[in-house]
N, C-alpha and C positions, 0 to 999 in steps of 0.2 A: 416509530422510528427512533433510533437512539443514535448519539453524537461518540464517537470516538476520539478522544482528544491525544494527538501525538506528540503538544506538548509538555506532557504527562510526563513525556522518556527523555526531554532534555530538548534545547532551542538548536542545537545542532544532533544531526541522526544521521551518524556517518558508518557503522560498522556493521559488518553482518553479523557476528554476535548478536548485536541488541536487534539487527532487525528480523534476525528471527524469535530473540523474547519475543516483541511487540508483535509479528507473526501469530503468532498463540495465543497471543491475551486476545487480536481481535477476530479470531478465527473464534475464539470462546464466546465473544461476542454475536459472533455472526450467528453461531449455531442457535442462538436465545431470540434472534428477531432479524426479518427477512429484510430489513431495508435500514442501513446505516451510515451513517455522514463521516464522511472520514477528514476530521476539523485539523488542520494543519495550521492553524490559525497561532502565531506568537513562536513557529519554528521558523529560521531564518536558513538554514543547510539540510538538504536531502541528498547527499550523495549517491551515486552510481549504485555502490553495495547495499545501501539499505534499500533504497528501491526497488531493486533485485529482491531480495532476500526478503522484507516485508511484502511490498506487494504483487511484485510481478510472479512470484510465487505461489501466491493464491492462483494460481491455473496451471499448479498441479492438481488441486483440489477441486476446480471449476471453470466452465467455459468463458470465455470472454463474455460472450452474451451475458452469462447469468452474473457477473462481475460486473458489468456495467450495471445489469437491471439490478444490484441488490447492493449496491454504493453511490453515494456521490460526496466530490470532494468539493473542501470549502477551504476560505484562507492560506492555499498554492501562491506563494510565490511563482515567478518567472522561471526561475532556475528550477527549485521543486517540479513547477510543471513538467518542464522538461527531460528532467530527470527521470521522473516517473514513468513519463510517456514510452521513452528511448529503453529504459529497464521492459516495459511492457510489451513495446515493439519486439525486442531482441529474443525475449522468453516466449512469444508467441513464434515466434519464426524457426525457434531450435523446437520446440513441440512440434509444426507441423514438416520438420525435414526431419524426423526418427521417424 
């Protein structure tokens, strides 16, 4: 298991730009070991568009199952979570109405 750290990219992670850098670097990640901790730990802002763009995006490349089964998150704030989730929710919903 290896730990991704997204304080690595800054304590606020607001723009699609960087979130799809961060996109890539843990998608490179992903491809080297099947189960990884996605450490949000010391970021205090996930907005809307990185969430989107980093992770809700990852199901272009994968099912939600296998996204749940090959992450888990640590150190979410309240809002992060939220964030995430509402990014997550909205990219699954536009995938299965095309």
């Amino acid at each position: 298991m290896t730990t991704f750290t997204f304080k690595d990219y800054g304590e606020q992670l607001g723009t699609r730009i960087l979130g799809a850098r961060v996109r890539q670097d843990l998608l490179s990640v992903m491809e080297k070991d099947s189960k990884v901790v996605l450490d949000f730990s010391g970021v205090d802002v996930v907005a809307n568009a990185f969430a989107d763009e980093c992770i809700a995006k990852l199901l272009l490349t994968m099912t939600l199952a296998e996204l749940k089964n090959r992450t888990t998150f640590a150190g979410l704030n309240d809002m992060a979570r939220m964030n995430i989730a509402l990014a997550l929710k909205r990219r699954q919903l536009a995938l299965t109405s095309n």
